[in-house]
C-alpha positions in Angstrom: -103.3 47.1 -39.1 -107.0 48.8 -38.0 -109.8 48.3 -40.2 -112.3 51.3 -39.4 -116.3 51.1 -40.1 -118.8 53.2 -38.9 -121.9 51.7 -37.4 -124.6 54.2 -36.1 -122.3 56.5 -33.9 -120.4 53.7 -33.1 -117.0 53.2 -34.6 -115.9 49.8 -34.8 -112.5 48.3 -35.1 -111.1 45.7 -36.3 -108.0 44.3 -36.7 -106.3 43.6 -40.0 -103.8 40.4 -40.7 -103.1 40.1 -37.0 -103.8 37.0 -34.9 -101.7 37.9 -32.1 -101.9 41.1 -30.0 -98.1 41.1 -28.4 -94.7 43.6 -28.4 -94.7 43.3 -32.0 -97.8 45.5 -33.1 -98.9 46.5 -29.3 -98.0 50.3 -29.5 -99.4 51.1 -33.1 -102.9 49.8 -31.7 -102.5 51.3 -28.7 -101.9 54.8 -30.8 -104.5 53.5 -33.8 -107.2 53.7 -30.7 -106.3 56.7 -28.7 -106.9 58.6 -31.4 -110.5 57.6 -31.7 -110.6 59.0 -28.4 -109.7 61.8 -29.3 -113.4 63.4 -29.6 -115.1 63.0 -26.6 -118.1 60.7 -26.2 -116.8 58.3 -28.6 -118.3 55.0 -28.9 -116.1 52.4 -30.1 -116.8 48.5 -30.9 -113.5 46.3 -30.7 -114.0 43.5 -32.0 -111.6 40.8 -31.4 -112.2 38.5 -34.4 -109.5 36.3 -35.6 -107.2 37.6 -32.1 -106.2 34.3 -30.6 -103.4 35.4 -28.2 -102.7 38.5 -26.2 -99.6 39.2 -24.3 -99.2 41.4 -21.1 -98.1 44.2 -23.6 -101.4 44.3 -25.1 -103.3 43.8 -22.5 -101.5 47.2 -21.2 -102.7 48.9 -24.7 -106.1 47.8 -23.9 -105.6 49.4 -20.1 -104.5 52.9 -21.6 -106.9 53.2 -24.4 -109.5 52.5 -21.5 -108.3 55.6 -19.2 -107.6 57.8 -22.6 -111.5 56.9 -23.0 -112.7 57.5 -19.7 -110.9 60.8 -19.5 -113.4 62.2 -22.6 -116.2 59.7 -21.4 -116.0 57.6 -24.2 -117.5 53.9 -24.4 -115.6 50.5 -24.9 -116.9 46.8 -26.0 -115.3 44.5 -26.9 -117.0 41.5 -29.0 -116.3 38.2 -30.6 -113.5 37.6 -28.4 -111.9 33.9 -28.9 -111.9 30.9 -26.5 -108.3 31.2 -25.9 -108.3 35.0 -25.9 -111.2 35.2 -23.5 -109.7 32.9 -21.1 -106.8 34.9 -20.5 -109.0 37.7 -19.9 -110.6 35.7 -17.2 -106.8 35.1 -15.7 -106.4 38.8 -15.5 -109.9 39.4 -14.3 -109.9 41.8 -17.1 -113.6 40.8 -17.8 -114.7 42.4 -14.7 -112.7 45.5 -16.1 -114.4 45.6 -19.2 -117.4 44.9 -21.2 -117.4 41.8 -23.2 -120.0 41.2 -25.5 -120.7 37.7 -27.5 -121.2 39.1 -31.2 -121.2 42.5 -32.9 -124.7 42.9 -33.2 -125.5 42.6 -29.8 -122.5 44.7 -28.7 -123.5 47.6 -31.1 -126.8 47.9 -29.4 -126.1 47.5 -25.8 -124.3 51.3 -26.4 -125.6 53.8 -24.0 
């Protein structure tokens, strides 16, 4: 469900033969990425490609990885977010909430 690759000190997800972030597979990414929190400091890259539709249950797995990270002051990005995906993002306001970066590249290096 979580592909895992190492870039730097920055761990980067991704998300295997899933298009749609709802009910369905919500909790196991929720628990796939608090675990990755479970060092402190952790830098981690999630990158959205191939997610075209998110439902309120995943953006609530998204919320509570965020405070599981900020409790061990770990690092977020998302990247290569979709059209349709980012736009409900911008519904939400969930881009002022959290950092959204075009492309992988970009996002690995704008890591503090």
């Amino acid at each position: 469900m979580l592909k895992i690759n190492t870039i730097g000190d920055v761990t980067e997800v991704k998300f295997d033969n899933i298009q749609k972030l709802n009910v369905l597979v919500s909790e196991s990414v929720k628990a796939g990425l608090q675990k990755l929190f479970e060092r402190p400091n952790a830098k981690v890259l999630i990158n959205m490609e191939g997610i075209h539709f998110l439902d309120s249950s995943g953006f609530a797995a998204f919320l509570s990885v965020s405070k599981a990270a900020n409790k061990r002051n770990g690092q977020i990005i998302f990247c290569n977010i979709s059209n349709s995906a980012l736009d409900l993002f911008k519904v939400l306001q969930l881009h002022t909430v959290f950092n959204i970066i075009n492309n992988q590249e970009e996002a690995v290096k704008s890591f503090k």
